[in-house]
C-alpha positions in Angstrom: 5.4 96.1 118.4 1.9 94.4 118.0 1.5 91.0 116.2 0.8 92.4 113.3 3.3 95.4 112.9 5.4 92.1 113.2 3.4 90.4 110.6 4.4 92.9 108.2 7.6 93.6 109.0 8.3 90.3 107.8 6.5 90.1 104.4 8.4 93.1 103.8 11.8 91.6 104.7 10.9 88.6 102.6 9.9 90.3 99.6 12.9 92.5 99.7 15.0 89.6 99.7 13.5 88.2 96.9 13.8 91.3 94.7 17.0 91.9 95.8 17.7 88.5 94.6 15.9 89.2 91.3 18.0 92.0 90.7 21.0 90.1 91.1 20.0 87.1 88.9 18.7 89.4 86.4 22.2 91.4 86.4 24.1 88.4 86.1 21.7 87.0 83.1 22.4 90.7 81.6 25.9 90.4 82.2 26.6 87.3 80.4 24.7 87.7 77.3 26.5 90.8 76.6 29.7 89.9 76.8 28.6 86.9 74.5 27.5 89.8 71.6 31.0 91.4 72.2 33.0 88.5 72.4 35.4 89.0 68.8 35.0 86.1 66.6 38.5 84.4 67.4 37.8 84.3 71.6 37.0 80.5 72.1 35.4 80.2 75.6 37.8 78.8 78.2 37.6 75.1 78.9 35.1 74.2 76.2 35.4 70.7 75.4 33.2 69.1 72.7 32.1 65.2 72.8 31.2 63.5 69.6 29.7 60.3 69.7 31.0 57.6 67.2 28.6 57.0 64.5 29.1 56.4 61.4 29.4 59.3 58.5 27.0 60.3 56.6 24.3 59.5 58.4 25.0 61.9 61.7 22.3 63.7 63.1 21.7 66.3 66.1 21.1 63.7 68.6 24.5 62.0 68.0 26.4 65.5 69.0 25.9 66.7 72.8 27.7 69.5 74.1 29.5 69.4 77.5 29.5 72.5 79.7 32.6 74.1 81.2 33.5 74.0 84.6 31.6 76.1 86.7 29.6 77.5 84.1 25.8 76.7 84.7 23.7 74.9 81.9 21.5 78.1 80.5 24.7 80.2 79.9 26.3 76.2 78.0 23.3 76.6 75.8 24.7 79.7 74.2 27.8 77.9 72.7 26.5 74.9 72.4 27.4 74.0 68.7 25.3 74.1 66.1 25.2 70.4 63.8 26.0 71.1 60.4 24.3 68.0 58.4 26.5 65.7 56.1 27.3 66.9 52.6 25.4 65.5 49.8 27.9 63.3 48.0 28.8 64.7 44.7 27.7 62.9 41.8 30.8 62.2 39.0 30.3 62.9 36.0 29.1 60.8 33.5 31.2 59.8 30.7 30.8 61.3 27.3 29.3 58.8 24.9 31.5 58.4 21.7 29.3 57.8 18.5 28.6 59.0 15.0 26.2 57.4 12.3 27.5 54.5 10.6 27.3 56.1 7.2 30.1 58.1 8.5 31.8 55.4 9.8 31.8 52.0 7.4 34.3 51.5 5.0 32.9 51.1 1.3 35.2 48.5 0.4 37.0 45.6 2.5 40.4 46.0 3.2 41.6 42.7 1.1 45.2 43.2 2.6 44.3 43.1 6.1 41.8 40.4 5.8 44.1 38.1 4.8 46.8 38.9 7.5 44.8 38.7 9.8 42.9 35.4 8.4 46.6 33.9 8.4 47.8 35.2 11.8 50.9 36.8 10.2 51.8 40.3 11.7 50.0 43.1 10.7 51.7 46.4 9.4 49.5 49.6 9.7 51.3 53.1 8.9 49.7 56.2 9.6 51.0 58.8 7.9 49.2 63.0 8.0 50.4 65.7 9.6 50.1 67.2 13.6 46.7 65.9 13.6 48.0 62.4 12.6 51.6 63.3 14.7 49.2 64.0 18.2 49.4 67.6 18.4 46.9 68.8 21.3 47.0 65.2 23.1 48.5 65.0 26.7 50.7 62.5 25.4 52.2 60.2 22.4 50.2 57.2 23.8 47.0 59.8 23.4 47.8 60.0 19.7 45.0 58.2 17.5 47.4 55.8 15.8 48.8 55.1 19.8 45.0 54.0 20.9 44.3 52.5 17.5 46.7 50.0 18.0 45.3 49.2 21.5 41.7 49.1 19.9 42.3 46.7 17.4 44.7 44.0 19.7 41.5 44.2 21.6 39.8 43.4 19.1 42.1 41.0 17.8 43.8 39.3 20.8 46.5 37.0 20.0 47.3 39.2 16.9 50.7 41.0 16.6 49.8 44.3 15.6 52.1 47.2 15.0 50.6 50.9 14.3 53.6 53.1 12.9 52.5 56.7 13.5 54.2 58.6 10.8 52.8 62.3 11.3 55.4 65.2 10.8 53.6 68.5 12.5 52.9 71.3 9.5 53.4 69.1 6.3 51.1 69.7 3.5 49.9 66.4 1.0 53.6 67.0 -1.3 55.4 66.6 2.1 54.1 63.6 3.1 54.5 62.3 -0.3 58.7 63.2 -0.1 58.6 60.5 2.9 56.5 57.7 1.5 59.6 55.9 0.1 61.4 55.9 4.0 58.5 56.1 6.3 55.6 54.3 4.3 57.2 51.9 1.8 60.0 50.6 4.0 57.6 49.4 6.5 55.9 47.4 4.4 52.4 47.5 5.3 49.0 46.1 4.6 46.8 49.1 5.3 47.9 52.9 5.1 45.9 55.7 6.8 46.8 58.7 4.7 45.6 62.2 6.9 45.6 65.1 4.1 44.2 68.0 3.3 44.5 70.2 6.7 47.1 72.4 6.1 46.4 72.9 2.5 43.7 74.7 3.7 44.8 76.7 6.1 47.8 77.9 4.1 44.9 78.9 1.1 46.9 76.4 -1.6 45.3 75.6 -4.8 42.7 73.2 -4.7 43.5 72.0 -8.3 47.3 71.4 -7.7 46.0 69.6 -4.2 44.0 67.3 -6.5 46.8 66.4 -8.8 49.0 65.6 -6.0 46.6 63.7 -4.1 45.5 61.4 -7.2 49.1 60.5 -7.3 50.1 60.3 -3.7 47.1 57.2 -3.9 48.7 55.4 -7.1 51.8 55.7 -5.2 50.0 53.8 -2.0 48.4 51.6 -4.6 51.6 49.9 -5.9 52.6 48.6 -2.7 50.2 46.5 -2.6 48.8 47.2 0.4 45.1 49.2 1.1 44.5 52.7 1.1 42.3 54.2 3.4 42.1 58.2 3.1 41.3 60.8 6.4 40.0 64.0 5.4 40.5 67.3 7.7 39.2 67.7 11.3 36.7 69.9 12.1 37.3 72.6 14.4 36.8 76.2 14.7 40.5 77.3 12.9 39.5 74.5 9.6 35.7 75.5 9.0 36.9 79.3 9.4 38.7 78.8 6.2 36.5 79.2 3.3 37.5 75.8 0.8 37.3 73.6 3.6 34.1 72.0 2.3 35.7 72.0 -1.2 38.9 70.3 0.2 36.4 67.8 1.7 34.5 67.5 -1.1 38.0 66.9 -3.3 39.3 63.7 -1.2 35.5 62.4 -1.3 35.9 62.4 -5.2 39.1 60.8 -5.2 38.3 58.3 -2.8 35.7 56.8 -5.5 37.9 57.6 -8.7 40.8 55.5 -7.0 38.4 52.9 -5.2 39.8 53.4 -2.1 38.3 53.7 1.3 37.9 56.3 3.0 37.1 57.7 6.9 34.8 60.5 6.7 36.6 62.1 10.4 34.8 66.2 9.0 31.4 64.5 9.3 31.7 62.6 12.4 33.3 65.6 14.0 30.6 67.6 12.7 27.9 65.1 13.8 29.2 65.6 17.4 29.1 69.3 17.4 25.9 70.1 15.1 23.8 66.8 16.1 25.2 65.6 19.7 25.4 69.4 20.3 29.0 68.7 21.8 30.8 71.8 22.9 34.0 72.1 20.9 35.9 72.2 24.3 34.8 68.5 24.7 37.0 67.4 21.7 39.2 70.3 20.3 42.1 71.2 22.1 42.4 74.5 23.5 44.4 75.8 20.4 40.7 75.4 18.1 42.9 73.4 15.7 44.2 70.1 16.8 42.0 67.6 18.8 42.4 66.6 22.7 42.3 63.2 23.7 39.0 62.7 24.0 38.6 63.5 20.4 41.8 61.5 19.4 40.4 58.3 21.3 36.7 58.4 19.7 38.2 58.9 16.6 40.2 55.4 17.0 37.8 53.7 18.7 35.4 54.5 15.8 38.1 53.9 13.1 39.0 50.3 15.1 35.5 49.3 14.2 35.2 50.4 10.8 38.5 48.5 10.3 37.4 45.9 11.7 34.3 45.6 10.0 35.7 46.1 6.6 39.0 43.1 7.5 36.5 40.6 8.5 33.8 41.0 5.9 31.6 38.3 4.1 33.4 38.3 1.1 34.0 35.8 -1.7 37.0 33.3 -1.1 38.9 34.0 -4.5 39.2 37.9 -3.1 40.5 37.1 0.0 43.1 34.8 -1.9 43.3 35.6 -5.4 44.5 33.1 -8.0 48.2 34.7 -8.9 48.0 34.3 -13.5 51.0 33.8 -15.2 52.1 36.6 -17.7 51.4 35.7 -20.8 54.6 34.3 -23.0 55.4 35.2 -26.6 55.4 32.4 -29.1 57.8 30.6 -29.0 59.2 31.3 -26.0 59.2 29.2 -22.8 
């Protein structure tokens, strides 16, 4: 064979061997990435290990995770497990606490409460009944320390610290304003208080009873309160979606308004304020009405005490004139003659 038959020969060996070799690498590259496409979505590669550098969450990024290839597997085929980072979550905001508030026209007490203020000017212990119906009792609240009268109490010996303060809560679920006036003797009168919250009006309503008879037995429900000598301080109805649904709510409203200034005592105007939060603070009745649309939850229950606390507060500690914080007691006048 001549030199260059030899030549040839050669080159053609040469580049046989490298297609052959090609052909094989090309297979194997072929191989492998189809059995990655079929490989179910439970097969976990044999011998894959994962290292994770220590850093410290959230702030891991791609660089801080390198993947590790199996034994015997070569570093293209690694690539095509190789896991992907998933950044850190975004931390999740809480949510921001609902503000309790209402105008303070709704809110402050037209006259001062006489009888507290001088309890609490003296230091002696302080009596407060609260005396209504579910509303008053805690229906819709997770529990009795939910109740207004429960975080009343807490309100105002925060208010008040070194003060013995006692908040009886006297609500009977479903009793109507003659019902709570059967129990005034044992629940209100026993106690001996020097401030009464008297919830009414509710269930009238809802049960469609005569506004007229209400207002005769609401007149003297507060001369009752009156002769204990101890103040008066009227709650009107809630408002929520089973109370406004009933057409003489604003009447019943209306009604205890009236005989709050006939009697000249105070009273907490809770219709408004609850209206103010749904109509003004466009708060969703969800955020204080229970899921019944009746009785309030304890968010509304505690933002109705916290804003009762201050306007009791307010109206016990007001500027007033020393002879009616301690009146002069007068002697009754004698007959002549008689000593």
């Amino acid at each position: 064979m001549s030199p260059n038959q030899q030549t040839k020969t050669a080159c053609l060996a040469r580049a046989a061997a490298v297609a052959a070799l090609f052909a094989v690498h090309s297979v194997a590259l072929h191989t492998a990435a189809y059995a990655q496409m079929q490989t179910p979505s439970h097969f976990v590669a044999p011998s894959a290990a994962f290292e994770l550098t220590p850093v410290a969450a959230p702030s891991a990024s791609p660089a801080a995770v390198r993947a590790v290839a199996p034994s015997g597997m070569s570093p293209a085929t690694s690539n095509l497990i190789k896991p992907a980072v998933v950044p850190p979550s975004a931390p999740v905001a809480a949510a921001a606490p609902i503000a309790c508030s209402a105008p303070a026209a709704f809110t402050h007490l037209d006259r001062p409460l006489l009888h507290t203020m001088r309890y609490l000017a003296s230091g002696a212990p302080l009596t407060i009944v609260a005396i209504g119906s579910s509303s008053t009792a805690g229906a819709g609240a997770s529990s009795a320390a939910a109740s207004y009268p429960s975080q009343l109490a807490a309100d105002l010996r925060e208010r008040f610290p070194g003060h013995d303060i006692t908040v009886l809560n006297r609500g009977v679920n479903g009793q109507e304003t003659d019902n709570m006036m059967a129990r005034f003797a044992s629940d209100v009168i026993a106690a001996h208080p020097q401030l009464v919250i008297w919830q009414v009006g509710t269930n009238s309503v809802l049960r469609d009873r005569s506004l007229e008879k209400h207002a005769a037995q609401l007149h003297d429900g507060i001369d009752q309160l009156k002769a204990i000598n101890a103040d008066v301080l009227l709650m009107d109805p809630q408002y929520a979606p089973a109370v406004i649904a009933k057409p003489e709510t604003d009447d019943m409203v209306e009604q205890i308004t009236l005989a709050a200034k006939a009697e000249n005592v105070d009273l907490f105007e809770r219709f408004a304020i609850m209206r103010n939060w749904s109509e003004v603070q466009h708060l969703s009745f969800d955020t204080f009405v229970a899921p019944d649309r009746l009785h309030m939850n304890d968010w509304g229950y505690g933002c109705v005490a916290k804003l009762l606390a201050g306007a009791i507060a307010e109206a016990a500690t007001r500027p007033i004139t020393s002879a009616a914080v301690h009146p002069t007691v007068t002697a009754a006048p004698t007959k002549p003659g008689v000593q």
